[in-house]
C-alpha positions as CSV (number, residue, x, y, z in Angstrom):
1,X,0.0,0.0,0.0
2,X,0.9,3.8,-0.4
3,X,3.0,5.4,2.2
4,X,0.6,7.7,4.7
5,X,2.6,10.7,5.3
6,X,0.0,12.8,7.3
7,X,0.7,10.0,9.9
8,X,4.3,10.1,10.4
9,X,4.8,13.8,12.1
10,X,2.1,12.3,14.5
11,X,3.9,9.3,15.0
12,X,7.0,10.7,16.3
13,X,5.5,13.4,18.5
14,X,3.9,10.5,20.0
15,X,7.0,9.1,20.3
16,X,9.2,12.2,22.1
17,X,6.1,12.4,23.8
18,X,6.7,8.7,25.3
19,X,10.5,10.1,26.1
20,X,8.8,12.8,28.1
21,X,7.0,10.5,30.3
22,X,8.7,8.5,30.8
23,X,11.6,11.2,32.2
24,X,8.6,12.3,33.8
25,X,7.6,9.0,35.6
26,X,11.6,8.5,36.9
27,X,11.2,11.9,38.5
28,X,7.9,10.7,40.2
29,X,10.1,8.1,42.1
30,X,10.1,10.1,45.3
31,X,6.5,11.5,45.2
32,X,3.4,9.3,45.5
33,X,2.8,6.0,44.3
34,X,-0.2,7.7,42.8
35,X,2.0,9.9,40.8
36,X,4.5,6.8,39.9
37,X,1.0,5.0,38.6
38,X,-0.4,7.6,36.2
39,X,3.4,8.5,34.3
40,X,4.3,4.2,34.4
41,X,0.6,3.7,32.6
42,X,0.7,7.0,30.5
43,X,4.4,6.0,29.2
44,X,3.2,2.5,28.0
45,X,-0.3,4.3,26.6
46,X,1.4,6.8,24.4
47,X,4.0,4.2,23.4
48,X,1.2,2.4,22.0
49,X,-0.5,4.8,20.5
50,X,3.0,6.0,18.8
51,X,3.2,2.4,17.5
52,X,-0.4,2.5,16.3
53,X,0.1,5.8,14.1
54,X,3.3,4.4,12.8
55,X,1.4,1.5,11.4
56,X,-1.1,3.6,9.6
57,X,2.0,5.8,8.3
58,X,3.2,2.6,6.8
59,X,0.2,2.5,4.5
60,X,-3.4,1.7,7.0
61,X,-4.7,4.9,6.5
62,X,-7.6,3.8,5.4
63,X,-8.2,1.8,8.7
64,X,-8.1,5.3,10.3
65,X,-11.9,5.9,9.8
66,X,-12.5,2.3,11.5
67,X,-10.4,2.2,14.3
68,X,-13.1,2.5,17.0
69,X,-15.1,-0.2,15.7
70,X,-13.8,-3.4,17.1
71,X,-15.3,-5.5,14.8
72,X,-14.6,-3.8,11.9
73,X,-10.7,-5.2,12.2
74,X,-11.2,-8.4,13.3
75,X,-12.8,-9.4,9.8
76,X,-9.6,-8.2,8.0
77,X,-6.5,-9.4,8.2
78,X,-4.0,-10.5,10.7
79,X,-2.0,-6.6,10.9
80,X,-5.2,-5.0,11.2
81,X,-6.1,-6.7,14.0
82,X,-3.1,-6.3,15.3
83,X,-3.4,-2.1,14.5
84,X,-6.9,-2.7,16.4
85,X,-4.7,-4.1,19.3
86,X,-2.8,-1.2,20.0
87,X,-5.5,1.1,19.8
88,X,-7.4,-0.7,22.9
89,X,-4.3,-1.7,24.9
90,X,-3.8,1.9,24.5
91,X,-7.3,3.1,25.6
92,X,-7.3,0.4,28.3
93,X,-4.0,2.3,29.8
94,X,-5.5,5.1,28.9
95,X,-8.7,4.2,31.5
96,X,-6.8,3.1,33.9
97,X,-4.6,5.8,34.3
98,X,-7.6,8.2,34.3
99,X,-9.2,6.4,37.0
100,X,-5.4,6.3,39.5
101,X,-5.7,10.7,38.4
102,X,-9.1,11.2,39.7
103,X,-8.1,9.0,43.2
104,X,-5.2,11.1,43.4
105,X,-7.3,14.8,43.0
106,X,-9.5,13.2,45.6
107,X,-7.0,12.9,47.8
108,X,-5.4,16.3,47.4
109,X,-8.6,18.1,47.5
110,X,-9.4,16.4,50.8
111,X,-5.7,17.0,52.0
112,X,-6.2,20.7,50.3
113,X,-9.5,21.4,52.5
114,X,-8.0,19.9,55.9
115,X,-10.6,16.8,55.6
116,X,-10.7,14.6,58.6
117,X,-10.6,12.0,56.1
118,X,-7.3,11.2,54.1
119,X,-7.1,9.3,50.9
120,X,-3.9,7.3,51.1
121,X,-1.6,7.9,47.6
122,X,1.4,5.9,48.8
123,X,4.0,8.9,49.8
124,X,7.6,7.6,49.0
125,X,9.5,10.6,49.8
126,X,10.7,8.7,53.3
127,X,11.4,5.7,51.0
128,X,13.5,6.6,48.1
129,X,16.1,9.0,49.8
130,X,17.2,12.2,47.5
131,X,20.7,12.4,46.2
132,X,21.7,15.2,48.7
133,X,20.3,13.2,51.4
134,X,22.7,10.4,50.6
135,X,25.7,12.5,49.9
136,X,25.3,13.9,53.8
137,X,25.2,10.5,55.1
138,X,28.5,9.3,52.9
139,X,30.3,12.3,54.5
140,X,28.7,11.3,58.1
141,X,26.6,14.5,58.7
142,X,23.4,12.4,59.0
């Protein structure tokens, strides 16, 4: 089939866009577990979706249109389904991740208004220690 080129610049901002997450998700380390949730799902979710739109700029353009009909793919052949595949993994990141971001605004809007309840997100600031912390203790300050 005909190389799609309308699909490539989207396929590699998806792509830098995985980078970025994914720098995003190491810097989360010492947040919340919350935090490390949502950039570790949105990092394999835009990786997916990068790979999807790199299939179509190889020539599935036309599968564009179809993509959100499951069954339309799964009467085609074996790379479309495959196409379909990394569309819903996506989405079902894509879900998840959505639903770990609306438990973590919970919890800071509870946290925000001094709620007698607290949400737990999993704080891991006491648990991975920070590089300066771990330069005092080499030089025996802590």
């Amino acid at each position: 089939m005909a190389h799609s080129l309308h699909f490539e610049p989207a396929a590699f901002a998806l792509l830098f866009f995985a980078l970025l997450v994914f720098i995003l998700f190491l810097c989360s380390l010492r947040t919340n577990v919350a935090f490390v949730l949502i950039f570790f799902l949105l990092t394999i979710a835009v990786a997916l979706l990068a790979a999807a739109y790199w299939q179509l700029a190889q020539g599935r353009a036309e599968l564009g249109v179809k993509l959100e009909k499951v069954s339309a793919c799964h009467r085609r052949g074996k790379k479309d389904a495959m196409l379909t595949v990394y569309f819903q993994i996506a989405g079902g990141f894509t879900f998840a991740l959505c639903l770990v971001g609306w438990y973590l605004l919970a919890g800071q809007l509870l946290q925000s208004v001094d709620s007698p309840v607290a949400i737990p997100v999993g704080d891991l600031s006491l648990r991975v220690p920070s590089a300066s912390l771990r330069a005092r203790a080499k030089a025996g300050e802590v």
